[in-house]
C-alpha positions in Angstrom: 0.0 0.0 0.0 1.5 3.6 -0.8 2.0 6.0 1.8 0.9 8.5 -0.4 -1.7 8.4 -3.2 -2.8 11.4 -4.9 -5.7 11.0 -7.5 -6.7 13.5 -10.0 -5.7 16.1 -7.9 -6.8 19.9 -9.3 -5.9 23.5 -8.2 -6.5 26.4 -10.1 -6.0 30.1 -9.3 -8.7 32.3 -11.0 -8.1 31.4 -14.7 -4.6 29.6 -14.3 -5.1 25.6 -13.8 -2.0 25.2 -11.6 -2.6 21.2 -11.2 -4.2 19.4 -13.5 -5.3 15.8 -12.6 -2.4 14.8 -11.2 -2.0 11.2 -9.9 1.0 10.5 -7.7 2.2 7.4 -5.5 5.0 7.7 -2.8 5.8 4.1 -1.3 7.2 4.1 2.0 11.0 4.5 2.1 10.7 6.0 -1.8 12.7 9.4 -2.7 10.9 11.1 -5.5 12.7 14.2 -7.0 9.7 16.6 -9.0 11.4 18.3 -11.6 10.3 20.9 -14.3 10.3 24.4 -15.5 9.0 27.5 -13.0 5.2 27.4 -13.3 4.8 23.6 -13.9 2.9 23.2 -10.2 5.8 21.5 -8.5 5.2 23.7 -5.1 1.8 24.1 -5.5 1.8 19.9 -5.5 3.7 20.3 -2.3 1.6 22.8 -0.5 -1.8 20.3 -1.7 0.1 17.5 -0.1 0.7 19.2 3.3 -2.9 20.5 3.8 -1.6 24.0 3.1 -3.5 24.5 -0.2 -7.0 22.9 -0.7 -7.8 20.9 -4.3 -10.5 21.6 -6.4 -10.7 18.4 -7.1 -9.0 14.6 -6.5 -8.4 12.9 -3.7 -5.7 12.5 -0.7 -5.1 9.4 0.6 -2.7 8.7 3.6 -1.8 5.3 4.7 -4.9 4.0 3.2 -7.2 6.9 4.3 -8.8 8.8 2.1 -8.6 12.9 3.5 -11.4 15.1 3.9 -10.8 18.9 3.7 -11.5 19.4 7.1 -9.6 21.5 9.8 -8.8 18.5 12.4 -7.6 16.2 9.6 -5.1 19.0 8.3 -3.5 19.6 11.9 -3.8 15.7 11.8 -2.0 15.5 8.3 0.8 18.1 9.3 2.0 15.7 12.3 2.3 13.0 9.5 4.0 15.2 6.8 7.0 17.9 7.5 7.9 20.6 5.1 10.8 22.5 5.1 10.7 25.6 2.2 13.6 27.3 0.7 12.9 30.4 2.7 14.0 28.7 6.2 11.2 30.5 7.8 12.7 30.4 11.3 12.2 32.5 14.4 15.1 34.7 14.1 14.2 35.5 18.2 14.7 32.2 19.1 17.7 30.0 19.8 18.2 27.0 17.2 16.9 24.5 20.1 13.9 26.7 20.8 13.2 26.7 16.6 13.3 23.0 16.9 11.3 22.1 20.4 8.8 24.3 19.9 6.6 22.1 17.5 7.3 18.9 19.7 6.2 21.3 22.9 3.4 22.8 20.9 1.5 20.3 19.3 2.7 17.2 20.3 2.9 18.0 24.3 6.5 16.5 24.2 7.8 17.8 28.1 10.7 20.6 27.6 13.8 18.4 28.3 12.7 15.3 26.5 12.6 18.2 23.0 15.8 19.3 24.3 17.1 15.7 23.9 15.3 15.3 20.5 16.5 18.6 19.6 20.2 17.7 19.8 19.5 14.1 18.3 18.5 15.7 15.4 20.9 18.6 15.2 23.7 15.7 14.9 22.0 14.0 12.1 22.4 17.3 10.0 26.0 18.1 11.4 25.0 21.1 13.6 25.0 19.5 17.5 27.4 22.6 18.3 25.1 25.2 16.8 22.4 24.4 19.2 22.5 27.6 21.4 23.2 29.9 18.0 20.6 32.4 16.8 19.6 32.4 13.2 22.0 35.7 11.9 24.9 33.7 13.5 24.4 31.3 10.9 25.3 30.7 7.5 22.5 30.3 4.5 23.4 26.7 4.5 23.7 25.8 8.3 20.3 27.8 8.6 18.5 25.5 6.2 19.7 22.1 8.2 18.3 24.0 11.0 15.1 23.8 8.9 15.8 20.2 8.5 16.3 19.0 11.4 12.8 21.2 13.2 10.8 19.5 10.4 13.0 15.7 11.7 11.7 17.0 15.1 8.1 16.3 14.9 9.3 12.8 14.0 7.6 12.6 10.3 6.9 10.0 8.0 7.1 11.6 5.4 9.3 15.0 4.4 8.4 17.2 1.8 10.8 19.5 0.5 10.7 22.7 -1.8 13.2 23.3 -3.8 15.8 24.3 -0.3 18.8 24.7 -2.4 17.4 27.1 -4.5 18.3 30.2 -2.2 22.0 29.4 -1.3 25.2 30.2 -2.7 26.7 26.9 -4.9 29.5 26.6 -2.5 26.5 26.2 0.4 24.6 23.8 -1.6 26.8 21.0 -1.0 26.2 20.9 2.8 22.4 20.6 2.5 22.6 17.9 -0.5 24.7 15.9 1.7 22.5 15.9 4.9 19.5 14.6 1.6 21.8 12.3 0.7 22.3 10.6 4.4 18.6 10.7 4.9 17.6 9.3 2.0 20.3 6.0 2.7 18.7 5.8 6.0 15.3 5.5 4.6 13.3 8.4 5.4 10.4 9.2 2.5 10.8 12.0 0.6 9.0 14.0 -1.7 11.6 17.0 -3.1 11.2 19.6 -5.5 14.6 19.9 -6.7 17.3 21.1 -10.0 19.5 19.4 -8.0 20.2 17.1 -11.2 23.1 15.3 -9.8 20.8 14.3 -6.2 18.0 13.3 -8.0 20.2 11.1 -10.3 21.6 9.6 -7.4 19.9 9.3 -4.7 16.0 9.5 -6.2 14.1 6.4 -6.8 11.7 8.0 -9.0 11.3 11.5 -11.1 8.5 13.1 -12.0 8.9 15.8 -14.5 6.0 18.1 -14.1 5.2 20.3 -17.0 2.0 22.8 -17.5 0.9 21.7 -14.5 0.7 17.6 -15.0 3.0 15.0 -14.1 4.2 14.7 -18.1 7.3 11.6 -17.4 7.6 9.3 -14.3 10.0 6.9 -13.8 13.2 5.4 -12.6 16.3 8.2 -13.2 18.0 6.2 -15.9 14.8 6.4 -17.8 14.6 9.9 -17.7 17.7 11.2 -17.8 19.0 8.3 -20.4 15.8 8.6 -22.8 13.4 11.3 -22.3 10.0 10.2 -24.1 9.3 13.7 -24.7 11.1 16.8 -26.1 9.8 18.5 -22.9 12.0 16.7 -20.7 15.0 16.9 -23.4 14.6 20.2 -23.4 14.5 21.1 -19.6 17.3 19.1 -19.0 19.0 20.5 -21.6 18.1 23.8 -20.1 19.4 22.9 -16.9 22.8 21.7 -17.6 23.9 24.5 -20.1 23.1 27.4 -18.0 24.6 26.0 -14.9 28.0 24.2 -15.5 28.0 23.6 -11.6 24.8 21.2 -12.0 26.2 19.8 -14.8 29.1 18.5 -13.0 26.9 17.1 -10.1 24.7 15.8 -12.3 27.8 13.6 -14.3 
């Protein structure tokens, strides 16, 4: 049984169809990297997923249950599925443990030094134990992201959605955050990512889904994809991406 199934899933904003009948599995355990051009729906898929944006049509189904668009099954949903965006979005007033224990203090009622523990547990999976008592401006682009990371690990997931979290960074910062992806996909953790990270999603994906005008357009293993786009969309977009960044060209070899 997936994890995830999405069926003819729809979202459109005034006259632009942003999704249009999109149908998605995730196993559990599967890394699925959504590619495509700006505008294709990637983060809007995301954002459906998560409860943050309501369908127009399809269904959700989580572990076998279908979703209803209601309030307590979305604060249900969001215990189930982290999100970590490429804006960080952290408190910039509160300590890196306090970013991370407030969610497991908030809405799970996890006692303060229990998060604390959790807090550091997870601060060592992304390589930042010794950042713990930082703020946010103390912290580089890249280290602030793990911090995203490892809040969205915090509420103990089973499944982590992420949105394109390279996308702000310098290319010499990139590295650090494709790494910590890279250890957490080995270790099993499911993962849907919005990414132009060519070389991860080669690697370390099980599946890509090229998303194009706002429907999943190719789906399959990477060698498929990459190795013999069915459609001159997908040529074309991965053509795109290679030639105007040499650094994701080199990843991606």
């Amino acid at each position: 049984m997936p994890l995830l199934a999405l069926t003819g899933i729809s979202k459109r904003f005034g006259a632009h169809r942003a999704l249009d009948e999109v149908s998605l599995a995730v196993e559990p355990g599967e890394v699925v990297a959504i590619i495509g051009r700006s505008g294709s729906g990637k983060s809007t898929l995301l954002r459906v997923i998560n409860g943050l944006e309501r369908p127009d049509s399809g269904t959700i189904a989580f572990d076998g249950k279908v979703l209803a668009p209601t309030g307590h099954q979305t604060r249900a949903l969001r215990r189930e599925i982290g999100i970590v965006f490429q804006s960080y979005n952290l408190f910039p007033h509160l300590s890196v443990e306090r970013n991370i224990t407030l969610g497991p203090t908030v809405a799970k009622g996890m006692r303060l030094p229990a998060a604390r523990e959790l807090a550091r547990r997870v601060l060592a999976m992304v390589d930042l134990e010794d950042k713990i008592d930082a703020y946010p401006q103390q912290l580089s682009g890249g280290e602030q992201q793990r911090v995203a990371i490892a809040r969205a690990l915090a509420m103990e997931p089973r499944l982590v959605l992420f949105d394109e979290i390279t996308a702000a960074l310098d290319p010499e910062l990139i590295g650090e955050v494709v790494r910590v992806l890279e250890r957490l996909a080995q270790g099993g953790m499911t993962m849907v990512l919005v990414t132009h990270e060519m070389g991860f999603a080669r690697k370390s994906a099980d599946t890509i889904v090229f998303m194009h005008a706002g429907r999943v357009w190719e789906k399959g293993p990477p060698a498929k994809l990459f190795g013999a786009p069915h459609t001159p969309e997908l040529a074309s977009f991965i053509d795109a991406i290679l030639s105007v960044d040499p650094a994701a060209k080199r990843r991606a070899g």
